[in-house]
N, C-alpha and C positions, 0 to 999 in steps of 0.2 A: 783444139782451142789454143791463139794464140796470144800471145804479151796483153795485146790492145781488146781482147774480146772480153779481157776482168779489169786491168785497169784502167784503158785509156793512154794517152799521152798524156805526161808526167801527172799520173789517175785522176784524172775528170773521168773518163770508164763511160760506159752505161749509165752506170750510176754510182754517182760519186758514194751516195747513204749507205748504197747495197754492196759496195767496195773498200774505198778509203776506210768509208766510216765505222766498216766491218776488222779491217786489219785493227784500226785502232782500240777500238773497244777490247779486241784479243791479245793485244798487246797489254794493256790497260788491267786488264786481270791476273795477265801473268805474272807483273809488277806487285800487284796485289796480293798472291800467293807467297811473291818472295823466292821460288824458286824456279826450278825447269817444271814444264808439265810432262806427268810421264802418262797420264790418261784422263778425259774428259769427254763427260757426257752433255751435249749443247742441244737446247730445246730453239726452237724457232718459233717467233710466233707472228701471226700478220701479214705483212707484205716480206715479209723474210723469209718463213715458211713457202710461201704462191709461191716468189717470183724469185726467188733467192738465190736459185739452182745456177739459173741461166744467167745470172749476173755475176756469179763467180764469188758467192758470199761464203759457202762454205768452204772455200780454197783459202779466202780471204781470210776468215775468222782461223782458221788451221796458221796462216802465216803468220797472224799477231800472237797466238799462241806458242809460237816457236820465236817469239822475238823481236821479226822483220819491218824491216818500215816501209809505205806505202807503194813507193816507186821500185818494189824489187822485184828482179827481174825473172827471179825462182818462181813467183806467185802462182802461177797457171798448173805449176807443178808442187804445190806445195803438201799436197797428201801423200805423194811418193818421199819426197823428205821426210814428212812426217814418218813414213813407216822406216825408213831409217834411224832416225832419229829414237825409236823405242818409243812414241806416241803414239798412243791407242786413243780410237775415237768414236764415238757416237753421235748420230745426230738425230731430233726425233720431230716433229710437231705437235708445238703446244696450244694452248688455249689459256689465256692469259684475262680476257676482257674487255669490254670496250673501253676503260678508261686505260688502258695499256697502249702506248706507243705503236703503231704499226712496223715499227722497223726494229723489234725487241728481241732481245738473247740471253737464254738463262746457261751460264756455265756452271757445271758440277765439276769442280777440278782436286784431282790428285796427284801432289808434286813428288817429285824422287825421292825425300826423306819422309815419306806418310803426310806431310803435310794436306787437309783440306779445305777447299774454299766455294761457296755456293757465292755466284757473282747474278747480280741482272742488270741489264743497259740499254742503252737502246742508242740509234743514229739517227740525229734530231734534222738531217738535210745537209748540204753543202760537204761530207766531209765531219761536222762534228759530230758530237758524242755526247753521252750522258750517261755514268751509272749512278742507279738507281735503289741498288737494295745490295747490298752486304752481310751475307750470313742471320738474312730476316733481321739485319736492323735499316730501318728506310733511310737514304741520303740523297746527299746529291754531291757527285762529281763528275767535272766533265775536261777534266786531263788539261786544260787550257795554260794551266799555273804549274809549276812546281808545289808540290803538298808532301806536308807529314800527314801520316795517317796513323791512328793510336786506336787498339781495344785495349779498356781500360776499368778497372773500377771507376764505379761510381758514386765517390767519396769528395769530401768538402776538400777546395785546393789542388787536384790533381792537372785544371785546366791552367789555373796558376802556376804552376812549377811548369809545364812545358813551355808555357807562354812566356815564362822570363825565363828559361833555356833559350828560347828565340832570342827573346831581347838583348842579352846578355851577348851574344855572337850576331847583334846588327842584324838580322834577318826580322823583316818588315813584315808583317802578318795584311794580306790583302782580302782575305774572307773568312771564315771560322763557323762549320758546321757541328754540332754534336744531335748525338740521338740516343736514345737507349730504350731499351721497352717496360722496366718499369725502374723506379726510384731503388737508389742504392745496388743495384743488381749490377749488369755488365753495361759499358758504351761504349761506342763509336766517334771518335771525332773525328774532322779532316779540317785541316789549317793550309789555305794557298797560303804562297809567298811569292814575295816579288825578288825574283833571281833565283838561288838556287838552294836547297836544304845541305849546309856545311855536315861530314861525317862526323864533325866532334858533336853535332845536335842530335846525329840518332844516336849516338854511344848514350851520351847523358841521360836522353829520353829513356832508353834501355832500361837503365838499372835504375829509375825511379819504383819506389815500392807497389806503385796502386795499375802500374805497366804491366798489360799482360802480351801484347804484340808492338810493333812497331813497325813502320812500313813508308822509304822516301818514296817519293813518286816524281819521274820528272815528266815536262810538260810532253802530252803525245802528240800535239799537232806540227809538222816540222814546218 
């Protein structure tokens, strides 16, 4: 298998969904986790599971896992890295539903400090992305924006004090998701912005009281 059999010239590929949009999402999660993957278990489901093989989605999904961005030239070899690198990896076929994405990924990830994170996504075509569920709370991000992302209690004012952390350091809020599964218990928000999340905003966010993670995200599509 050569350079252009997974990604293409500068990754148009095969398939863009079954490549770029695979590194991305892999990338996407590992951002998400906050650290290196040191082992992950990845479900396939749909057109990712068929046809996935021969489009170089599992090489792909291994390189966003390790980091890499779309046009790199490692990708074809990317599981051999991987086994250097100390990433262990599984991949299985799942069954997911027909209201599921055809081109969907469930990542079971465990980071070098114990860290874990259950990711789902999917490659909505051209290239982009979407996840979709975050440790069984439902969202939606799809990498496009710089984001903070906060688990957080789910207490009166918590959305408020990050939100004027932004304000307060000029960071423009250009969409604001939250989710949680039931009243008062744990949530999820994701906040895009327009430009970039300053480090003095995740400090701050940090050591807010009702903060239980915290997580910048910069945008994946390059």
């Amino acid at each position: 298998m050569n350079l252009f059999d997974v990604i293409g010239p500068i990754m148009i590929g095969p398939s863009s969904s079954h490549t770029a949009g695979a590194v991305r999402l892999g990338r996407l999660a590992r951002e998400l986790l906050g650290e290196p993957v040191v082992a992950a278990d990845i479900g396939l489901h749909g057109s990712f599971a068929r046809t996935g093989k021969g489009h170089g989605t599992d090489r792909a999904l291994i390189a966003g896992l390790m980091g890499w961005q779309t046009d790199d030239a490692r990708i074809p070899h990317a599981f051999e890295h991987a086994s250097h690198a100390g990433l262990t990896f599984h991949f299985e076929m799942v069954c997911l539903g027909d209201s599921a994405h055809p081109n969907t990924v469930v990542f079971a990830l465990k980071g070098q400090s114990e860290g874990v994170l259950r990711i789902t996504g999917c490659s909505v075509g051209g290239g982009r992305i979407k996840i979709t569920e975050i440790n069984g709370f439902p969202l939606e991000l799809t990498g496009d924006f710089a984001a903070l992302v906060t688990l957080h209690q789910d207490r009166p004012g918590v959305i408020h004090s990050v939100t004027g952390i932004l304000a307060a350091r000029a960071v423009n809020i250009a969409e604001m998701r939250v989710s949680r599964r039931k009243r008062g218990s744990t949530a999820v928000m994701v906040i895009d912005v327009d430009g970039a999340v300053p480090d003095e905003v995740v400090s701050e966010v940090a050591v807010l009281p009702q903060i239980l993670a915290v997580r910048r995200l910069n945008p994946v599509v390059e």
